[in-house]
C-alpha positions as CSV (number, residue, x, y, z in Angstrom):
1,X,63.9,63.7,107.4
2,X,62.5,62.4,104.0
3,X,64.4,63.8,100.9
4,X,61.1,64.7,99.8
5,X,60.5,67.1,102.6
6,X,63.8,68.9,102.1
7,X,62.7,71.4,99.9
8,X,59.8,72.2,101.9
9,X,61.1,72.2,105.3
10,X,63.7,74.9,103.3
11,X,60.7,77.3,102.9
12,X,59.3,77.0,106.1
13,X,62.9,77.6,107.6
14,X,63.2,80.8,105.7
15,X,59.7,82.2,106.3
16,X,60.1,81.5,110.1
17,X,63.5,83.2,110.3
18,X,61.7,85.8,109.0
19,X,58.8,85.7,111.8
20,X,61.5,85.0,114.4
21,X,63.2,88.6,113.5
22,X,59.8,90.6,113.8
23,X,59.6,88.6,117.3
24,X,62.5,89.6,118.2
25,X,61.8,93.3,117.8
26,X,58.5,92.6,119.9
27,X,60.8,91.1,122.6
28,X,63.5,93.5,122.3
29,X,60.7,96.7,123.0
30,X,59.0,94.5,125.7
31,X,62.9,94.6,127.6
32,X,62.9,98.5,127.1
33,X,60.5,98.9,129.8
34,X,60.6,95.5,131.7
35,X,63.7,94.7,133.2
36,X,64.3,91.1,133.7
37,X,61.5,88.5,133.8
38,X,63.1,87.4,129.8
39,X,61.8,83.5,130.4
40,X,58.1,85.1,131.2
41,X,58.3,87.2,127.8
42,X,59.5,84.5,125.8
43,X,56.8,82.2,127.3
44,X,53.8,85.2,126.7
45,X,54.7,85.4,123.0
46,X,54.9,81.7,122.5
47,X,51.3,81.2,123.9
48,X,50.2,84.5,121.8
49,X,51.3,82.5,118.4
50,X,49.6,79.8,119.6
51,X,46.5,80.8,120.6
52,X,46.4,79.8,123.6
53,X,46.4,81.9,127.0
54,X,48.4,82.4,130.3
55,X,47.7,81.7,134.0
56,X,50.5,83.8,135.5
57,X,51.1,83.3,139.4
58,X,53.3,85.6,141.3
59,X,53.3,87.7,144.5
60,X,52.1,91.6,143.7
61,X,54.2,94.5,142.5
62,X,56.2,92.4,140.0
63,X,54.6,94.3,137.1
64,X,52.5,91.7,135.9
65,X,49.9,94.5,134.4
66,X,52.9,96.5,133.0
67,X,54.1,93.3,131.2
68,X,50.5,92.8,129.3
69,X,50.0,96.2,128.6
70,X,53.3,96.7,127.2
71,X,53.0,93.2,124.7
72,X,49.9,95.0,123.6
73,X,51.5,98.2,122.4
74,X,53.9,96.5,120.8
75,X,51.3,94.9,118.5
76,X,49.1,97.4,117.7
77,X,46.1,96.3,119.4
78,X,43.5,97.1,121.9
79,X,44.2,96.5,125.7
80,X,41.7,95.9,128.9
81,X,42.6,95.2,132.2
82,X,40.1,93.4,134.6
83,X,40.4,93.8,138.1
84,X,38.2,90.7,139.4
85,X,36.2,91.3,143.1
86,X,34.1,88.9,144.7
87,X,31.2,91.6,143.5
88,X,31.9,91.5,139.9
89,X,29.1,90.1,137.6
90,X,29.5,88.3,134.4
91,X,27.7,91.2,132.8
92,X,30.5,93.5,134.2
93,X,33.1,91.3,131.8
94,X,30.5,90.1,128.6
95,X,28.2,92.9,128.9
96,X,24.5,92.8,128.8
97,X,21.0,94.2,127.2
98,X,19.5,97.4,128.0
99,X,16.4,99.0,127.2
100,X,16.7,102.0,124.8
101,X,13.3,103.9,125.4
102,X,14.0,106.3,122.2
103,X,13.7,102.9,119.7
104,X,11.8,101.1,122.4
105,X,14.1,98.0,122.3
106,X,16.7,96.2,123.2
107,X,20.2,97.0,122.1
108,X,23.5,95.1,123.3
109,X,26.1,96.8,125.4
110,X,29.9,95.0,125.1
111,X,31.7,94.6,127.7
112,X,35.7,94.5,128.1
113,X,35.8,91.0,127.4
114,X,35.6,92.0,123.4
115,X,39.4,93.7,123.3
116,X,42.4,92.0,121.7
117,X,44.5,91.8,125.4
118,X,42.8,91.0,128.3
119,X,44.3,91.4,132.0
120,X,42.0,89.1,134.8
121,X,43.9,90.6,137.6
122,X,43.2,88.3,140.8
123,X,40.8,86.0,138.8
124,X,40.7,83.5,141.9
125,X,38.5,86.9,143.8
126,X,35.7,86.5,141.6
127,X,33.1,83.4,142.7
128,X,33.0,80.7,140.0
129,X,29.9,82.1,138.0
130,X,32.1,85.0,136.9
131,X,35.3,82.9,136.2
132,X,33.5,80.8,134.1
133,X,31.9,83.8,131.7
134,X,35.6,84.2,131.2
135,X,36.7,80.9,130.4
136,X,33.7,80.5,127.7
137,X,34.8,82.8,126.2
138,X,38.4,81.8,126.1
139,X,37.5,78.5,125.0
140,X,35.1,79.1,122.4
141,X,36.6,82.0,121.0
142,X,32.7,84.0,121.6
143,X,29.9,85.3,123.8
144,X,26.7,85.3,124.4
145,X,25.0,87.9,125.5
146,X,20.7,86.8,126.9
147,X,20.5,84.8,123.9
148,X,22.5,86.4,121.0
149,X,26.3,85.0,119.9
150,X,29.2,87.2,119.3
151,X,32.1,86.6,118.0
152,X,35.5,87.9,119.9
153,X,37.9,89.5,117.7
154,X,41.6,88.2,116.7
155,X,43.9,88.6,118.2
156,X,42.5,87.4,121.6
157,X,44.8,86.8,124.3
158,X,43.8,86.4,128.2
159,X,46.8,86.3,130.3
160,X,44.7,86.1,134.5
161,X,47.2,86.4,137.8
162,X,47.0,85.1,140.9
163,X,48.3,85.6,144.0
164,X,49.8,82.3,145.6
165,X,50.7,84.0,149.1
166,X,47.0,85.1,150.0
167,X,44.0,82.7,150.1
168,X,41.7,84.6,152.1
169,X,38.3,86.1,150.4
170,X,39.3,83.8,147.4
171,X,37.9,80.7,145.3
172,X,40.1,78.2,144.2
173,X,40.0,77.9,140.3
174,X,38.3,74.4,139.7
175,X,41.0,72.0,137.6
176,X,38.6,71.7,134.4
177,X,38.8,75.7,134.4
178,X,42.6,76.2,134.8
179,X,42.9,73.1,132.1
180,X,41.8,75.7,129.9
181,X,45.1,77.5,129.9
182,X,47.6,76.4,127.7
183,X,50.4,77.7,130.1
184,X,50.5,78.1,134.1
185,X,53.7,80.3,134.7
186,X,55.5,80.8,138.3
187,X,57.0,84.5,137.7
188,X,59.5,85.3,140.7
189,X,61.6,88.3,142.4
190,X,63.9,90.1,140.2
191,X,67.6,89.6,141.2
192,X,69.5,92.2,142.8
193,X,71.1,93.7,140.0
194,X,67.7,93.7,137.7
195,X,66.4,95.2,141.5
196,X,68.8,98.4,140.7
197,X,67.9,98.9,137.4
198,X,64.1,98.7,138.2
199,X,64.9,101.6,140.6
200,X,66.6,104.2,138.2
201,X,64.0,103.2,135.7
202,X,61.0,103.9,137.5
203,X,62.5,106.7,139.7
204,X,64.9,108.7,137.7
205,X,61.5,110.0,135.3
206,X,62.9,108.0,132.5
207,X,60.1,108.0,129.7
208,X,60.0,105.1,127.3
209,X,58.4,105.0,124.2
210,X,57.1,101.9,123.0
211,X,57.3,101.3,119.1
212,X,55.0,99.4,117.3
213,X,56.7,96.9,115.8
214,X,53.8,94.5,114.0
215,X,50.2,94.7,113.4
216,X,47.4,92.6,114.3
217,X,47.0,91.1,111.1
218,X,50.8,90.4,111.1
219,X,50.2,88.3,113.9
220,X,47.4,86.4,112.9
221,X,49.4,85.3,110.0
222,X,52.0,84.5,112.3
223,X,49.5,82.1,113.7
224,X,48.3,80.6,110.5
225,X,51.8,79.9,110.1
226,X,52.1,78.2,113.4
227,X,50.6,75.3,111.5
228,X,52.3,74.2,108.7
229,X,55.5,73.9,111.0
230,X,56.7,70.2,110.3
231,X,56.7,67.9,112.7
232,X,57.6,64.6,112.7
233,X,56.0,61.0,113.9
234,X,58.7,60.4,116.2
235,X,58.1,63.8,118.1
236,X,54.4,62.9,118.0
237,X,55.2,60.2,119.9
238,X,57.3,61.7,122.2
239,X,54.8,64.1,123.2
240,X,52.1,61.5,123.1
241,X,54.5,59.1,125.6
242,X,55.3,62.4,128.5
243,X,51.6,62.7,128.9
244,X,50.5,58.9,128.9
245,X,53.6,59.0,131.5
246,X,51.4,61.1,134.1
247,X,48.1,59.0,133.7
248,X,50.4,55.7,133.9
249,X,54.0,56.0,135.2
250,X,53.8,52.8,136.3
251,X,54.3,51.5,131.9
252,X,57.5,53.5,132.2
253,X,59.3,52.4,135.3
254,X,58.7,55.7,136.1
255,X,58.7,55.4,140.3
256,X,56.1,58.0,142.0
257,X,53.0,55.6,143.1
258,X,50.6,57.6,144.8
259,X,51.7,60.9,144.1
260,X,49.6,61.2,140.9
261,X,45.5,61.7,141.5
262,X,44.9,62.7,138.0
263,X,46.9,62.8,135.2
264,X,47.5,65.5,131.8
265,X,44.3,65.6,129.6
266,X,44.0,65.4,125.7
267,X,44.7,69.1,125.6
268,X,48.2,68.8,127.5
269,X,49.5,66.9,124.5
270,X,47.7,69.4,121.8
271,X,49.5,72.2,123.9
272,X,52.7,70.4,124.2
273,X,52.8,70.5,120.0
274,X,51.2,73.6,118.9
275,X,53.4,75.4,121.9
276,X,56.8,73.6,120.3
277,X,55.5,74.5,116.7
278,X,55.9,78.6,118.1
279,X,59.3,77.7,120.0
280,X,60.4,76.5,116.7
281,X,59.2,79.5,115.0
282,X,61.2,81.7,117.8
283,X,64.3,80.1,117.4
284,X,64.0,80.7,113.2
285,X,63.5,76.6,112.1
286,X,60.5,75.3,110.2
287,X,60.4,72.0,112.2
288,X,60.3,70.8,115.8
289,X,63.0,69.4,117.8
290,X,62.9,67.3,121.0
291,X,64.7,70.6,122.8
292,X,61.1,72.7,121.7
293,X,58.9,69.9,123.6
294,X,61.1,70.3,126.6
295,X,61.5,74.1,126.7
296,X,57.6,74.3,127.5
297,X,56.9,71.0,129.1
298,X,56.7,72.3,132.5
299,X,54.4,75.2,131.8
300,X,52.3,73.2,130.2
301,X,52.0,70.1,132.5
302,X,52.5,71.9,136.0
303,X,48.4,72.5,136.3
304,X,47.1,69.8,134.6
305,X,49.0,67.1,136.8
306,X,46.7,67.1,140.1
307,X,48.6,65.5,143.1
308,X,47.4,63.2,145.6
309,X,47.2,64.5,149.4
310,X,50.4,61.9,150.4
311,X,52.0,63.9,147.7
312,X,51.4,67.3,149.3
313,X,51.9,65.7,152.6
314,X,55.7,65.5,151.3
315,X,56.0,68.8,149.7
316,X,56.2,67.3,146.6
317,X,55.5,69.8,143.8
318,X,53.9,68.9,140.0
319,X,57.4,70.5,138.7
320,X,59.4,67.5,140.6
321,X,57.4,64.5,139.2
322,X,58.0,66.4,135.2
323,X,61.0,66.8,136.0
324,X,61.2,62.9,136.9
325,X,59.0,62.0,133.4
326,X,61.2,64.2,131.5
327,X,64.3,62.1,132.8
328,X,62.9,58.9,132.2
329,X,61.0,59.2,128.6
330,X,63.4,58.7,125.8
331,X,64.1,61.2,123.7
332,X,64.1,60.4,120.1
């Protein structure tokens, strides 16, 4: 790095050693009532210091609700949990108008949508209509309610489930939707051991209180933080190479012809860096490494990478073909 930098990059190293010991307590009272799952954690407070939100898939009864709600008590901040039907209404999530008859006007009723951490259980139940009220407002950070903008409050963090086993009395999210989600996690089975400690947790009565270890406005300057975190050209360009890789793999050498439909959009690569700035944060550095891009760049690519049918045909899965990239692509 540039001598000039030094003394810079030496403040930004302190400051996020700092950060990375408050999210360490966060993490720390998170495992006091979820056992296991520690990738999942890490990955939920990454995308929470960068803004960005979660599309977690996993079979039911893995305590996807518990996770979310406990993330939220650790930060002192409102929580909401969503339970999407095929009968919900975008009102039921934004909220609506009603008449008063006392003032004889209209006055604005919020919905859910306007907490700090939002649960859509099952979002692939609700028909597209609803979805999409979601995703507005997850994209533009607002809603609007017959006419009238309002602004969401910050901290705002959607993390939606689905369930990958059962597709019946479901709609598949459309690709530009889920591209709105800076991270699609797989969460998976606890092993046996975590098994047995899930059991005399959650049957022996054991009651655990969850400390509040830093405030919302904590966070948000986390966040502002996220920002000045250094990183340098030749990362830039490593990020900027992975995702041309899945629109051309063909410039790379890279051999999977016909196994690609569509590549990673702009906001693959936007994810890719803002997400490495918050790794860097996490592990207490004030600059990104390779290791940072790499440590995310299967949560972040594995939705945005649509396969072709030949490739589904083989069982080929979007993790295999990053996997490939991620081999291929120099690292600098």
């Amino acid at each position: 790095m540039n001598d000039m930098l030094n003394p810079e990059i030496e403040d930004l190293n302190q400051k996020a050693e700092q950060y990375c010991q408050l999210l360490s307590n966060v993490h720390n009272e998170i495992s006091k009532v979820i056992v296991g799952q520690d990738k999942i954690i890490v990955k939920l407070i990454l995308a929470l210091l960068s803004k960005g939100h979660v599309l977690l898939e996993g079979v039911p009864g893995l305590a996807k609700t518990l996770l979310i709600k406990t993330l939220s008590e650790c930060i002192d901040s409102n929580f909401v949990r969503l339970q999407f039907t095929p009968d919900l209404l975008p009102a039921d999530i934004i909220g609506t108008k009603i008449y008063d008859h006392n003032s004889t006007s209209f006055r604005t009723v919020k919905g859910p949508i306007f907490s700090n951490f939002v649960l859509a259980d099952e979002i692939n139940r609700a028909p597209p209509k609803v979805q999409s009220a979601l995703l507005e407002a997850m994209q533009e950070k607002q809603v609007t309610i017959q006419g009238e903008t309002f602004p969401l409050k910050e901290p705002f963090f959607v993390m939606a489930t689905q369930n990958p086993i059962e597709s019946e009395g479901t709609y598949k999210l459309p690709e530009a939707q889920i591209d709105r989600f800076m991270f699609k996690l797989l969460i998976s089975y606890p092993r046996k051991d975590e098994e047995s400690k899930i059991i005399h947790r959650f049957t022996e009565g054991i009651d655990v209180k969850i400390q509040k270890t830093i405030s919302a406005d904590q966070l948000i300057e986390i966040q502002k933080f996220n920002h000045r975190i250094y990183t340098d050209q030749k990362i830039r360009d490593y990020v900027a190479q992975i995702v041309d890789a899945t629109r051309h793999p063909e410039d790379y050498d890279i051999d999977i012809d016909n196994k690609i439909e569509y590549g990673a959009s702009p906001r693959a690569s936007l994810w890719l860096t803002v997400g490495a700035k918050s790794n860097a944060i996490l592990n207490g550095r004030g600059y990104v490494i390779p290791q940072d891009i790499q440590d995310i760049a299967y949560d972040v690519l594995r939705h945005r990478i649509i396969l072709t049918y030949e490739a589904e045909a083989e069982y080929i899965t979007s993790d295999q073909i990053i996997k490939t990239i991620l081999e291929k692509i120099p690292v600098p």
